[in-house]
N, C-alpha and C positions, 0 to 999 in steps of 0.2 A: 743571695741577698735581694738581688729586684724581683725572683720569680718571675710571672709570667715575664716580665719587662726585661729579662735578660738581655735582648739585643737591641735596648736601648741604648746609645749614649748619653753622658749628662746634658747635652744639647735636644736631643729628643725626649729627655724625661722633663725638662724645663720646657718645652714646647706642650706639653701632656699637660703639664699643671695648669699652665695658662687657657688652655681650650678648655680645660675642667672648670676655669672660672667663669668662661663665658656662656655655659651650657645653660643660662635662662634666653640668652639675645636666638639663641638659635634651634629649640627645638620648637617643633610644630607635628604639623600632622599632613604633610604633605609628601612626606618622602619616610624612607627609611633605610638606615643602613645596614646589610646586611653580616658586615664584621661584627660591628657593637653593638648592634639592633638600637642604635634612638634612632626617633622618630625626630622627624625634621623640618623646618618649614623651607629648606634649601639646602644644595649643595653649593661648595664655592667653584668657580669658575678657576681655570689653571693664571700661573702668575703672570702679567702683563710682559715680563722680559723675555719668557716663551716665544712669543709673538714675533718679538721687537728682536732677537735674538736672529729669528731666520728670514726675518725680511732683510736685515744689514749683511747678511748673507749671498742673498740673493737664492733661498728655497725655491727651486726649480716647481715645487709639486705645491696644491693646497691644502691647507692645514684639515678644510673639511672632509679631504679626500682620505683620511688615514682612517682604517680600520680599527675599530675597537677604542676609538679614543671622544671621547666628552667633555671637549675644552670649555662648554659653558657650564655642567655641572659637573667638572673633576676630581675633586677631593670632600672629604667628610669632614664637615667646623669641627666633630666629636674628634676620631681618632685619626683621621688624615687621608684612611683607605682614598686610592684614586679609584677612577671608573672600571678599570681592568681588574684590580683587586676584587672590589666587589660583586664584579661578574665572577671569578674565583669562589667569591664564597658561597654564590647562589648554588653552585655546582656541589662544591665541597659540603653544602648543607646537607646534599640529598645523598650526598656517600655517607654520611655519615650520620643519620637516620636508620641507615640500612646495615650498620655492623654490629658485631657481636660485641655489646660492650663487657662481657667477659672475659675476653681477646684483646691481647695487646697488640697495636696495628702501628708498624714503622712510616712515618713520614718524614721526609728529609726534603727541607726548600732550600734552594740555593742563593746567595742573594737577597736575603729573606725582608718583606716589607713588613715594616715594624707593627701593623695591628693586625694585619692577618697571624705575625709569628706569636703578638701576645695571645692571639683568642686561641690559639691551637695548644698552649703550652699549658693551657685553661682547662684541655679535655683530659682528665683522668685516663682512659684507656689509648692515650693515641703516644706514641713515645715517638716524641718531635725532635728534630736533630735540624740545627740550620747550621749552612756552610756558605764558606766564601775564600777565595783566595788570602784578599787582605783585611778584611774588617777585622778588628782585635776581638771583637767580641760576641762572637759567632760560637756555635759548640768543637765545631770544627775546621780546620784550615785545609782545602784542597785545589786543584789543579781539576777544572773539570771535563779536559781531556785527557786524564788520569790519575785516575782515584783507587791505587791500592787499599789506601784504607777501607774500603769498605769491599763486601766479600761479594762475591757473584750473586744474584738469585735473594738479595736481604733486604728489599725494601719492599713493602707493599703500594706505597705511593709517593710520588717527588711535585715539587712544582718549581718549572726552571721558567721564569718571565723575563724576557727582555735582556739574555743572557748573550745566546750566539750573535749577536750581530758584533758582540766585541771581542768576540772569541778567532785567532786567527785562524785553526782547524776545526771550523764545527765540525763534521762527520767526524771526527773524533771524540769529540764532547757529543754527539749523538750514540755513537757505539758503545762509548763508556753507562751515561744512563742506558740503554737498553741491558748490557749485561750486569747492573745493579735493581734494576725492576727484578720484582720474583716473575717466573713462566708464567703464559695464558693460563688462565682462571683465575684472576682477581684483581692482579698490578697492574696498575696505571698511573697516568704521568701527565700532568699540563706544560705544554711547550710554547711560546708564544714569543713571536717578535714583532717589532713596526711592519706594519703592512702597509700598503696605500691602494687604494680600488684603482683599477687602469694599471698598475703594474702587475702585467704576468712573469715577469721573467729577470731573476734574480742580478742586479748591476755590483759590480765589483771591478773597480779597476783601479790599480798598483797606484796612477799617475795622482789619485786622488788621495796626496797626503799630506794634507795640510787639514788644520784645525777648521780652517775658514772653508775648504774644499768639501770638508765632508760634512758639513752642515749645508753645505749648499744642496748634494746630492745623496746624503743617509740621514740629512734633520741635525746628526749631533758629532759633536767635535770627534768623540771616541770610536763612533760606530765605524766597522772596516766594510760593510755593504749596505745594500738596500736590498733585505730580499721579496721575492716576486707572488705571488698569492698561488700560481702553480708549481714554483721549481722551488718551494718552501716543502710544499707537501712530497714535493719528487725527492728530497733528501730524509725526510723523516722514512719515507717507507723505502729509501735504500739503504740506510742503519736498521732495518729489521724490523720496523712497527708498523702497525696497522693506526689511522688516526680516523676518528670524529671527527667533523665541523658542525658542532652547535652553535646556534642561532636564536634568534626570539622567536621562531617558530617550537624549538625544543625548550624552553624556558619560558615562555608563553608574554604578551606583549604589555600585562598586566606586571610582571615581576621586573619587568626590565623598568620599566617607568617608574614603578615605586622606588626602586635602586639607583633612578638617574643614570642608565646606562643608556647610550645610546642604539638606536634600532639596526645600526649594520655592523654590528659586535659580534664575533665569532671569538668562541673557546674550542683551541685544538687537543684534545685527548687521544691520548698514543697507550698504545699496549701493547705487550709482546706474542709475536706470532704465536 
């Protein structure tokens, strides 16, 4: 019935129509988004209670210090993409210029953000499947430290964002995607969680279980660590992968700017040995 919009809810398709009403106050030519492609004269800033959220906290770390993140232009007035998303799509652009669009190519996101999953359900040859434990209206319902459902070796590409930090056995949920990637030569996977520059070395501790505790030292009520910008990468490539860290140096410092991303934004790309 909603096509692309499938894993919308009535609350984010009533969010859709309103931003579609205000698409004269907000395009320009200063920006552009690279989910929806307008052209923009801004992106919006993240929401005021963000802020106000981890100061009443007491956030140990500064909000400017977090990797990959662009609280002054965060989200898109068009379709909502945040700054992370769209650094996704710049990526995801360039993979998908380069396929055989007479090949059908498996993508499965997990937790899937509403306008990257509409523009992908958009592409004819790409056969998109989004999952999630509990969201009802996902294609699929899974457990992403264990996913029988889907077969060894069948996915040519996933994108898991912001996923393991509330996962209680990631390397589990790391080994499961690895054995759902197809082999070396083509699959690959974006893996991404909160980072914060100055932390190497991954915090987790039992004592920090409260709502209030882990906002204080993981940012968010839910999150069970804070991982470390080294022992992040020391778990991907001991579930089996080899991983990228692009940068605006590989994305070039013209794309990042026009996308409103910020300049110490790293996308991690993982592929099977």
């Amino acid at each position: 019935m909603f096509g692309k919009f499938k894993d919308y809810s009535p609350k984010d398709m009533k969010k859709l129509f309103f931003r579609k009403l205000k698409k004269p106050f907000y395009t320009g030519s200063s920006f552009q988004c690279p989910v929806c492609n307008t052209n923009l004269k801004k992106f919006n800033p993240i929401w005021k209670s963000f802020s106000r959220t981890l100061n009443d906290a007491g956030f140990i770390y500064k909000t400017d210090d977090f990797e990959t993140f662009n609280q002054y232009q965060y989200s898109c007035p068009s379709c909502d993409a945040s700054d992370r998303e769209r650094l996704y799509a710049l990526y995801i652009q360039k993979w998908l210029s380069g396929l055989d669009k007479n090949k059908v190519t498996t993508f499965i996101d997990f937790a899937p953000a509403m306008a990257i999953s509409a523009w992908l359900r958009s592409i004819p040859h790409i056969n998109y499947t989004s999952a999630d434990l509990y969201r009802p209206n996902v294609d699929i319902k899974v457990d992403i430290t264990n996913m029988p459902e889907l077969k060894s070796g069948s996915i040519d590409a996933f994108l898991c964002s912001h996923i393991l930090e509330h996962v209680v056995d990631d390397m589990a949920a790391l080994k499961e995607l690895k054995r759902i990637l197809k082999p070396s030569g083509g699959g690959w996977g974006i893996v991404m969680v909160p980072l914060i520059k100055g932390v190497s070395k991954t915090q987790e501790d039992p004592a920090f279980n409260t709502e209030q505790l882990r906002i204080k030292y993981y940012s968010q009520g839910d999150h069970l660590r804070q991982y470390g910008t080294e022992d992040f990468l020391i778990r991907i490539k001991e579930a089996g992968f080899t991983v990228d860290s692009l940068d605006i140096n590989w994305f070039g410092e013209a794309a990042f700017k026009k996308a409103g991303i910020s300049p110490n934004s790293k996308l991690y790309i993982v592929k099977n040995i």
